[in-house]
N, C-alpha and C positions, 0 to 999 in steps of 0.2 A: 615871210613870217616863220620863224622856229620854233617848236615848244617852247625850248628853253626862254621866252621873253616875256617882258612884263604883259604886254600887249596880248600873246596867247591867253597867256594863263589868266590873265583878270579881266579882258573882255572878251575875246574870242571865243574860250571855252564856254565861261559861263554863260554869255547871251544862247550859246547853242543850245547846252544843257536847259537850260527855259524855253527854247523855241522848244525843242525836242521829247520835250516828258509836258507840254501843254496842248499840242497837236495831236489831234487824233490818230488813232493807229495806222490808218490806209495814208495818212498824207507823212509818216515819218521819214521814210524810204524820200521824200522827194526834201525837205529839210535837209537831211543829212548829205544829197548830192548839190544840194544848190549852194549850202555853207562850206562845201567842201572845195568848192570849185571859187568860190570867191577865196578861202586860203589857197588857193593854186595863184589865182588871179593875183592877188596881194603882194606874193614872191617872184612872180613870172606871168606876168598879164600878156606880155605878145604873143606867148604859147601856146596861150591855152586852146587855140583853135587846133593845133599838132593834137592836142591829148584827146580831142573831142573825134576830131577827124578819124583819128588812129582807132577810136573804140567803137565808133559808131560803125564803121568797113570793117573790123573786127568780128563784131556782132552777125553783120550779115552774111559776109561770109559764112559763119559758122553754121547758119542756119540753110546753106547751097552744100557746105562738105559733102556730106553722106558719102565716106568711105573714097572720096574723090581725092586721088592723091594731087592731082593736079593745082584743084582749088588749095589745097593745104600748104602746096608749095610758093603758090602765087601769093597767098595769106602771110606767109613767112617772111616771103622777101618785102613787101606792102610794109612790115612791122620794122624791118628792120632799115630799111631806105632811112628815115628821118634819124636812127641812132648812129645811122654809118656816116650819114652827113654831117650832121652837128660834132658827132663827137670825135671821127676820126680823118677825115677829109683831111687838115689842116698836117697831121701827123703824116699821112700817103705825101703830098704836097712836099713837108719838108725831109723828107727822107729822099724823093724823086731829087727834090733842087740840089742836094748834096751828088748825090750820083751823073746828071745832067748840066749841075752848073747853072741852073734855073731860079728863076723868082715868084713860082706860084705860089698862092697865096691868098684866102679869103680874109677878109677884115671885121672886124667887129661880129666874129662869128662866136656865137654865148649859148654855152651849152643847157637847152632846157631842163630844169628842176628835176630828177625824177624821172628822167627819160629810160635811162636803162631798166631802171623796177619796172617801171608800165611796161614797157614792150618786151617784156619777160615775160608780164603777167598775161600779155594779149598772146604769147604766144602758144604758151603753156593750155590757155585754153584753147585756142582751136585743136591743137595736137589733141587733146584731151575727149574734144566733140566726136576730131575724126577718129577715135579710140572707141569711144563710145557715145552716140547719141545722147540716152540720159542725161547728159553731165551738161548739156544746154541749160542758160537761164532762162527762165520762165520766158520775161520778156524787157523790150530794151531798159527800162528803168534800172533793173538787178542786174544787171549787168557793169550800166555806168555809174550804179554805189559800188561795184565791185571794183571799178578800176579807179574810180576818179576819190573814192574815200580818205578822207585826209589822214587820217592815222598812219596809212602803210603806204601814200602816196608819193612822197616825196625822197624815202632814204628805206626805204621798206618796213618789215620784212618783205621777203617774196612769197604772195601770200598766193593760192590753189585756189579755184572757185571752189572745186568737191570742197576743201576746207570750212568755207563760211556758207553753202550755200543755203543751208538747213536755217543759217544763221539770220541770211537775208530776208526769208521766207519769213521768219517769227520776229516780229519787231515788238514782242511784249516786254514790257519796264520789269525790270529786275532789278528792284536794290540794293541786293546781298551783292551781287555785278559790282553795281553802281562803286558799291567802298570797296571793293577789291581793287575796284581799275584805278579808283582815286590812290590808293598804297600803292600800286605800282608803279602810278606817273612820278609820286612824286621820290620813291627811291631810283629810278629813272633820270629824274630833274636832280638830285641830291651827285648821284655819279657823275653827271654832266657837268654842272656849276661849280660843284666843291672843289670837285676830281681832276676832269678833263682840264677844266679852262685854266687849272691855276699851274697846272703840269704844262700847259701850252704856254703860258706864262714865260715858265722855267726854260723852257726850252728857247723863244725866243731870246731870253736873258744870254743863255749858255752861245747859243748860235750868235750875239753879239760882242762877245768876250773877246778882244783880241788877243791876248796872251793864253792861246790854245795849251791843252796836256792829252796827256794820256787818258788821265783820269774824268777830265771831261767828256772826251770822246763815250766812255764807257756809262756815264750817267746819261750823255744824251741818249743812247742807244735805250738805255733801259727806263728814258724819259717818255721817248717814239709808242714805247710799247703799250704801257701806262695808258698813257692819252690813247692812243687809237683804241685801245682795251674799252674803256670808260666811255670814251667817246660816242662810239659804237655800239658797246650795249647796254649803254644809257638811255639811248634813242629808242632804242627797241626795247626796254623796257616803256617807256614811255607811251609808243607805239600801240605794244600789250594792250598796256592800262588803259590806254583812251579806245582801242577796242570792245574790251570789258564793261566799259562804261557805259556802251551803246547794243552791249548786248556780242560782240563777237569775239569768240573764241582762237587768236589767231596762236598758230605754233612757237615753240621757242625758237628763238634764233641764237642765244649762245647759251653754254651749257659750262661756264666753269672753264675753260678752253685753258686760261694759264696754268691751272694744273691737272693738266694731262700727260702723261706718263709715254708719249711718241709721238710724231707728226702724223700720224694716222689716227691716234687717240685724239689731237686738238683739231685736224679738221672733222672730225664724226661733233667736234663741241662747238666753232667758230666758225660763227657766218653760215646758221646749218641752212638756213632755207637758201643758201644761193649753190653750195654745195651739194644740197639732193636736190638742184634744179639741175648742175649738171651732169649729174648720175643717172636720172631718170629720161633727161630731153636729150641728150650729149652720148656720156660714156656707155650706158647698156643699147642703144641702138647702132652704134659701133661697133658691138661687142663684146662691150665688158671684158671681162676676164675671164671668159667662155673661148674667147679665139685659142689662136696660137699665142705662145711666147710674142713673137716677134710682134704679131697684128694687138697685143695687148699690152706691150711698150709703144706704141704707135698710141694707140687709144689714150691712154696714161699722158703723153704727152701732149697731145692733143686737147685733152680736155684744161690742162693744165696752163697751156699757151693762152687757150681762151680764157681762165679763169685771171690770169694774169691781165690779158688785153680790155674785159669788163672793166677791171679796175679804172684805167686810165689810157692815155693814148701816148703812150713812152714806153720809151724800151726798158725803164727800171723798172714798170707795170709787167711785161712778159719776163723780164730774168725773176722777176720776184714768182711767178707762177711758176717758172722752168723749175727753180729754185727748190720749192715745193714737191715738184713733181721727181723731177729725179730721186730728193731722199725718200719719199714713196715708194719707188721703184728699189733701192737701196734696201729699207725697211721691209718689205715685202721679201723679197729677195736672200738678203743676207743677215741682217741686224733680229729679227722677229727675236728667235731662243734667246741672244745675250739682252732682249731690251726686259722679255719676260722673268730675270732672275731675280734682281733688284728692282725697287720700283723707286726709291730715292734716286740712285743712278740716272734712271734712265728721265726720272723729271727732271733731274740735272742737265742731261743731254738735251733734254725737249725746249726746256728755258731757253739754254743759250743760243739754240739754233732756231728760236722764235723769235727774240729781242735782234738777231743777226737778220734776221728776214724781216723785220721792218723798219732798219737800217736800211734795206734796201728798197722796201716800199715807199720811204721816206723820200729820198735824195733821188731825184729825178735827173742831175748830173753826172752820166757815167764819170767821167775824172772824178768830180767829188765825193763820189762811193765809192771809187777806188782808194782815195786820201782817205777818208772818213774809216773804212775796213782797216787798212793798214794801220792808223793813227789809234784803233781801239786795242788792239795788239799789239803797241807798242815796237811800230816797225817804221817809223818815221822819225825817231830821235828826238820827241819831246818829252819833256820832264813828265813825272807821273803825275805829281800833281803841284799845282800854284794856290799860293791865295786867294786869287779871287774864285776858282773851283771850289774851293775848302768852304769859302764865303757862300755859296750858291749851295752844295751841299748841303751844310748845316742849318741852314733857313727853309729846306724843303725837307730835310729827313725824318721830321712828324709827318707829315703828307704822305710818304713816300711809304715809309714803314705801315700805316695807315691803307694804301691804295694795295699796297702789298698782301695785306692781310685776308682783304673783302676780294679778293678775288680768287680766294679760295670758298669752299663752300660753307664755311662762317658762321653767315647769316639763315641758316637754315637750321642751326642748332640755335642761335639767339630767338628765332621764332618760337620754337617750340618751349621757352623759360619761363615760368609762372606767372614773373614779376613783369617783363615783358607783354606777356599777354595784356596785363593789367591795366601798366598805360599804355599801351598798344598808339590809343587816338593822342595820345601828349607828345609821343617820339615824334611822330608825324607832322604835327602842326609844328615843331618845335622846328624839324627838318624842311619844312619849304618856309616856315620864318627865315631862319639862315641863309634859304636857297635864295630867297627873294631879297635879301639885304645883299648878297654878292652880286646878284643882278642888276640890283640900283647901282654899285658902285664899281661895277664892272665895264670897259668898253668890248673886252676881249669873250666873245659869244660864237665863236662858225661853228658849225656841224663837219668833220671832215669827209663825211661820207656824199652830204649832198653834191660835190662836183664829181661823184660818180652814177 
């Protein structure tokens, strides 16, 4: 089950929202894990004993830590066994059979829903426990709303117990909440349906094209982007909203990211809760940028590798982190004074080496990102552009021009306009009408993030 479905949004939410504001206060906490765990169930019903298992040895660990590096470390790896198998077994496997000449191989291995966010979040908390006692849930119930909550469960955010705890604690109905969360699911569901799915659309359209260009090449790229953009923090608006709704306050996860003015400016805005997950669990217990030079290009890469490998279990997953990491290192380094002169410039520079970078998060094919690179640059001898590109273009360029716009910060001077304020509740209905009529006639609906 997705948000974005008929099914979410018109029975699943609302039956909850009735269980959940009719139920008394001490039984809401066990509503919100038991409907949470049936949309687990829904999506990934053989799972779900991984999720339960994993939080419950979780839990009591953390209540053995007390400053026990031991236990923290056996917790660690406990957490991470089920993500190392699911997700990259098959990856070790085929890389070994290329080197060996081998045939191993598990079959019918399906990466559970959601895996990497929860075992992020279980890990984060015991590091957290063994940091600081306090930082314990009360008891297991708050715990497994913290991990198993449907909102941030399945594609995140990566959400901190310190973050919600207060939250978990206080289950009182708030309905100033209530319509906040409802705005932001459905501008959430608005970037998702409108945006993402019809740019995925597009992009299947273009990736079926057989009379390739130049100019293709260059929309797909800057199609990749779009979609994964909207995509992405569609969902976590969504996310947000269905938090709010329930009462928790969870962090932003993207901040405006396409226009950010350096590669150190758009990861401080894109995907922040997985990025100050590896700042804080990762890169400053390394070191940071406290070491030497040398041990903090190590760190820098390192953290980068991994940010890349979270992704996915391919090498275009690690060059797309590499990728990252080294213009960091660059930026840091050399670029900082010339990126600070201009700021048009240097958004210049940040786009194209963004849209370039999920070229490469894309195409999971080394040769085909090598074509694909070359083919955008017009180093492969196709025309610039053909008919049926020009075709493809011009049918998406409202859209485009459109998704272009809103991903800049936009809609935060729209909020603030008189007339806006006014119908505030018309925009809204009007925009999940829309959302909900491309849903009925839509087949084209995935989340790209859930297969990580």
């Amino acid at each position: 089950m997705v948000f974005s479905s008929l099914t979410f949004i018109y029975y699943f939410l609302p039956i909850l929202l009735l269980l959940y504001f009719i139920f008394p206060t001490k039984l809401k906490s066990f509503i919100l894990i038991f409907m949470s765990l049936i949309f687990y169930f829904y999506g990934e019903g053989k799972y779900i004993l991984i999720l339960l298992v994993c939080s419950i040895v979780n839990y009591f660990l953390a209540k053995k830590i007390e400053k026990n590096k031991k236990i923290l470390i056996i917790g660690i790896i406990i957490n991470l066994i089920p993500l190392l198998y699911f997700k990259y077994i098959n990856f070790l496997f085929s890389n070994i059979n290329i080197f060996l000449h081998t045939n191993l191989y598990i079959k019918n291995l399906i990466l559970p829903i959601g895996i990497s966010f929860f075992t992020f979040q279980n890990i984060s908390y015991l590091i957290d426990v063994y940091k600081n006692k306090k930082e314990q849930a009360n008891n297991i119930f708050d715990y497994l709303l913290y991990i198993t909550f449907f909102a941030q469960l399945v594609a995140g955010p990566i959400v901190r117990f310190t973050t919600i705890k207060e939250n978990i604690a206080n289950r009182k109905l708030n309905f100033s909440n209530l319509y906040i969360g409802i705005k932001r699911f459905i501008i959430g569901l608005t970037k998702k349906v409108i945006v993402a799915n019809n740019i995925g659309v597009l992009i299947n359209s273009l990736n079926d094209t057989v009379e390739k260009s130049t100019f293709l090449y260059i929309l797909l790229a800057l199609s990749y982007t779009i979609q994964i953009y909207y995509d992405f923090s569609g969902y976590s608006d969504m996310a947000i909203g269905l938090g709010k709704m329930f009462n928790f306050n969870f962090l932003e996860n993207f901040n405006y990211p396409l226009s950010a003015t350096s590669i150190t400016d758009f990861w401080r805005r894109w995907h922040i809760s997985l990025s100050g997950w590896f700042k804080d669990y990762i890169y400053i217990p390394l070191g940071g940028n406290r070491a030497t030079k040398l041990k903090w290009l190590r760190n820098i890469l390192i953290v980068w590798t991994l940010t890349g490998l979270w992704h996915g279990a391919s090498w275009n997953f690690i060059l797309w982190g590499l990728y990252f990491g080294i213009i960091l290192i660059i930026e840091k380094l050399l670029l900082k004074k010339y990126l600070d002169k201009s700021r048009l410039l240097s958004h210049f520079y940040t786009i194209i080496l963004v849209v370039i970078s999920f070229v490469i998060f894309s195409v999971e094919d080394i040769n085909e990102l090598v074509f694909f690179l070359k083919s955008m640059f017009g180093l492969n001898n196709l025309v610039f552009i053909n008919f049926e590109t020009l075709y493809y273009f011009k049918s998406y360029l409202l859209l485009i021009i459109i998704a272009i716009i809103f991903s800049y910060p936009v809609f935060k001077y729209i909020e603030k306009n008189k007339v806006f304020k006014i119908t505030e509740p018309i925009i809204y209905i009007i925009l999940l009408i829309i959302s909900t009529a491309y849903l009925v006639d839509s087949t084209f609906n995935p989340f790209l993030y859930f297969r990580f």
